[in-house]
C-alpha positions in Angstrom: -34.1 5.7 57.9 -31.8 3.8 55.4 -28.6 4.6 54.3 -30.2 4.8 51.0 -33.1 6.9 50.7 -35.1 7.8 47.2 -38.3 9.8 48.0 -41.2 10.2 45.3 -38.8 10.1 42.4 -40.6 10.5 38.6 -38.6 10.7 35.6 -40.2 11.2 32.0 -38.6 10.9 28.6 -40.7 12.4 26.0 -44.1 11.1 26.8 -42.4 8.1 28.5 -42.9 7.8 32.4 -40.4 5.7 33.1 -40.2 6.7 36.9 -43.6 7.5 39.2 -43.3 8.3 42.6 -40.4 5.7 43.3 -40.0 5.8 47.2 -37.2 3.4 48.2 -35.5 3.1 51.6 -31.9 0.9 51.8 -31.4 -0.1 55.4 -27.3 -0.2 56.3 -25.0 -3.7 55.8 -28.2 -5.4 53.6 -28.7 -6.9 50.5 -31.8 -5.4 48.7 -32.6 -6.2 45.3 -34.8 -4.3 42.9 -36.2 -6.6 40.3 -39.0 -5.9 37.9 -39.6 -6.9 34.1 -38.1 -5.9 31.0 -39.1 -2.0 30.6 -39.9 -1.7 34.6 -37.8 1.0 35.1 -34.8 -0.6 36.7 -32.3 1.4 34.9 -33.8 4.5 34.9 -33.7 3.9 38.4 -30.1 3.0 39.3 -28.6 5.6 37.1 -30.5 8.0 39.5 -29.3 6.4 42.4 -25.6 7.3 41.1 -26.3 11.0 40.1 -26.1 10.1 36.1 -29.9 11.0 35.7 -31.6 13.5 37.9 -35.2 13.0 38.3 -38.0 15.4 37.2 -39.2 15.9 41.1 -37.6 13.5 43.9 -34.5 13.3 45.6 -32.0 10.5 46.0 -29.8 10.9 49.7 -26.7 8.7 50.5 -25.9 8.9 54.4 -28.1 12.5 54.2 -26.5 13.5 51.4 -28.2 14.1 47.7 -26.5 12.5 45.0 -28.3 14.4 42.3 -25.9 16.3 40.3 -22.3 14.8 41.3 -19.5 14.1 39.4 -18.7 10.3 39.3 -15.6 10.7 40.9 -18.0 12.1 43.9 -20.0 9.5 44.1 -17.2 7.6 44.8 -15.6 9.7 47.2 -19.4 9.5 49.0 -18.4 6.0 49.3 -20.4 4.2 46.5 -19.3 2.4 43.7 -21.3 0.6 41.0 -20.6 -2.4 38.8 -21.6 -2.3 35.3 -24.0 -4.7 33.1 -20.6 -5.2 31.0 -17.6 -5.6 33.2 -15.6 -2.4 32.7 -12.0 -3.2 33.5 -8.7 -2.7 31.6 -8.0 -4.6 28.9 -5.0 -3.6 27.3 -3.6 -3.9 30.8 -2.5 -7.0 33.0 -4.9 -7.7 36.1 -2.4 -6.3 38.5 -2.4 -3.3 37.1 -6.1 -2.9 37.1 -6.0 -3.6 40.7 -3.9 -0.9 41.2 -5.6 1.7 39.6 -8.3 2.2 42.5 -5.6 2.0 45.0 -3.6 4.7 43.7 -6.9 7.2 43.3 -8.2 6.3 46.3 -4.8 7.5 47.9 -4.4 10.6 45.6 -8.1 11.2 45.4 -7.9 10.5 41.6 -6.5 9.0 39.0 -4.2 9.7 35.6 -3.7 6.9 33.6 0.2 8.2 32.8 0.5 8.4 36.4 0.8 4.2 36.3 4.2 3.6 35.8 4.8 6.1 39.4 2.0 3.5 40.9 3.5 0.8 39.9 6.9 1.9 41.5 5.2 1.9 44.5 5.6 -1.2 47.1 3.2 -0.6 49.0 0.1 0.0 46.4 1.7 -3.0 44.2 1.7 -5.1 48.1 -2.0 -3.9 48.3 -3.3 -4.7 45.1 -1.5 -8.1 45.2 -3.2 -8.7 48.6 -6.4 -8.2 47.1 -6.3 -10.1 44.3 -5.2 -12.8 46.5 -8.6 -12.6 48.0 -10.1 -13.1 44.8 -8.3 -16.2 43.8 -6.5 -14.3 40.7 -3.2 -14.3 42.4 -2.4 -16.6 39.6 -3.5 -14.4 36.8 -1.8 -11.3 38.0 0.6 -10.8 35.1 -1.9 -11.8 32.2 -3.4 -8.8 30.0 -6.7 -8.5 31.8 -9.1 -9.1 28.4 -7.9 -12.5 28.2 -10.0 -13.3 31.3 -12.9 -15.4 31.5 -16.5 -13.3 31.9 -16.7 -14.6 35.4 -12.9 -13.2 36.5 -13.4 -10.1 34.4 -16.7 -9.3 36.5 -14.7 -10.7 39.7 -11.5 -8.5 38.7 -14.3 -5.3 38.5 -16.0 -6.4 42.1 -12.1 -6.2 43.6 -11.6 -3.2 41.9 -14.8 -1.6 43.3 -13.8 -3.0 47.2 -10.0 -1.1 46.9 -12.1 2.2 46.9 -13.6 1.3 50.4 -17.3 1.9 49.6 -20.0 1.5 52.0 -22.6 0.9 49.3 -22.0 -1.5 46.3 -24.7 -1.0 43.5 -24.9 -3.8 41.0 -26.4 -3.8 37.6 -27.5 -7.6 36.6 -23.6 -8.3 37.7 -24.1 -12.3 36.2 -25.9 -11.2 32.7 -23.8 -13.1 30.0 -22.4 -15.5 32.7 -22.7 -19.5 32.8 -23.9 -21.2 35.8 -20.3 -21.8 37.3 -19.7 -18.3 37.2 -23.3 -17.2 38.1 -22.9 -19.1 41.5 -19.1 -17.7 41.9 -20.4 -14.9 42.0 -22.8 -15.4 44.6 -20.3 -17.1 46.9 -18.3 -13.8 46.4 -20.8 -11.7 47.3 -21.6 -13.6 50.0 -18.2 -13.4 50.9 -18.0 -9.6 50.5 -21.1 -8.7 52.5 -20.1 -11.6 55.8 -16.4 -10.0 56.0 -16.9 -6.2 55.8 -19.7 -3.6 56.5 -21.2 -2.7 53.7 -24.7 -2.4 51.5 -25.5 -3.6 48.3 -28.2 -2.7 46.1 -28.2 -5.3 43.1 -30.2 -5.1 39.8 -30.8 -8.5 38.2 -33.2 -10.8 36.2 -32.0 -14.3 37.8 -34.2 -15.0 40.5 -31.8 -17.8 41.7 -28.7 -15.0 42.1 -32.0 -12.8 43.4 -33.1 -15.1 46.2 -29.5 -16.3 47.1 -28.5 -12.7 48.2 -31.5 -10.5 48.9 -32.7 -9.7 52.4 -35.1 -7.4 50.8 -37.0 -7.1 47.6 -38.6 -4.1 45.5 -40.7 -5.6 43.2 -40.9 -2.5 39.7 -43.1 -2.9 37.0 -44.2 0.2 34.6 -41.9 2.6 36.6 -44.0 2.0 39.8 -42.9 0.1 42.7 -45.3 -2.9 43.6 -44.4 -4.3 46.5 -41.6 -5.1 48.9 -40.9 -7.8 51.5 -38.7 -10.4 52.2 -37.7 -13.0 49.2 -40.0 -15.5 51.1 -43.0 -13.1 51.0 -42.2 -11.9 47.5 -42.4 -15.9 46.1 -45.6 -16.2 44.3 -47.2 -12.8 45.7 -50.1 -12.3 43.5 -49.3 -9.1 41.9 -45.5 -10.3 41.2 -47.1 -12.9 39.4 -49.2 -10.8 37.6 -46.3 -7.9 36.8 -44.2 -11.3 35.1 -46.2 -13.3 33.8 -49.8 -11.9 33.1 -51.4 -13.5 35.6 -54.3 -12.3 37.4 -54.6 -12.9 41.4 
């Protein structure tokens, strides 16, 4: 059993069904990917995995726990965390600052945005989130307002801030969309980084094969709301109905 554990999920919109029978198992400190064409259900998909959308019929455990109906501030408390298509950060404030924000809910179990300037006061949250960022290489940019950041340190700035919470599952929504190849293959190294120095899964979303088949131990192939196949990235290279659910090719 996984530490992530969807069993025969179906979601419907209207006449849409964007979700049948999804079984999914996550095994504990992997990278598994869930890829799948435009309209494949991938969305639907991850915003049920974080309690956003409960399915029609199905259920969604974290560590034996159902997710379905939580408050996002539970989900994080669970211990998962998700990164956002758009980096979500900040950016009227400086990059310290953002660091610290996680820090200081994660101690007081949430967080008030007037309650800053006390964090700030704080040594030992401004000594942690400075210790962080030094991990990230944006020591450097501490003190600049964070939306003056690059798209690559913005998304690298929300990955840090996502780690201060402690998570023991990391869900990523197409975390290089927008990015240039420099950036794209930062990001890798990062997560690379992230998943040799702690314990910790992560589930990523995302179109680029090449960020796909750098990370992923294992792969759940979506097309039509309808899981395909999955494997390991070596098995899922050129499998017949992959090739078919992408391009229109027939086995």
């Amino acid at each position: 059993m996984g530490i992530l554990e969807v069993k025969n999920v179906n979601k419907r919109f209207g006449g849409l069904q964007a979700l049948g029978d999804v079984n999914l198992s996550v095994a504990e400190n992997t990278c598994h990917a869930i890829i799948g064409p435009n309209g494949a259900g991938k969305s639907t998909l991850l915003n049920c995995l974080i309690g956003k959308l409960i399915p029609d019929t199905g259920s969604v455990m974290f560590d034996g726990q159902s997710v379905l109906g939580r408050k996002p501030y539970q989900i994080n408390q669970m211990g998962i965390s998700r990164v956002f298509q758009t980096p979500e950060i900040f950016g009227d404030l400086s990059v310290l600052e953002n660091m610290m924000i996680p820090i200081f809910a994660r101690r007081d179990g949430a967080f008030r945005m007037h309650a800053l300037g006390q964090a700030t006061r704080e040594k030992d949250i401004v000594e942690q989130a400075e210790d962080m960022l030094e991990s990230l290489n944006l020591a450097d940019a501490r003190h600049d307002h964070a939306a003056a950041m690059s798209r690559g340190n913005k998304r690298r700035l929300e990955i840090g801030m996502c780690l201060a919470q402690n998570p023991r599952l990391l869900l990523l929504d197409e975390p290089t969309a927008g990015m240039a190849r420099a950036d794209t293959n930062n990001t890798i190294d990062l997560l690379k980084q992230i998943k040799d120095e702690r314990d910790i899964t992560i589930c990523i979303i995302e179109h680029d094969m090449h960020v796909v088949f750098s990370l992923a131990e294992r792969i759940t192939v979506l097309a039509q709301g309808t899981p395909l196949v999955e494997d390991t990235p070596d098995k899922i290279k050129g499998h017949p109905k992959v090739r078919e659910a992408y391009l229109g090719e027939s086995a």
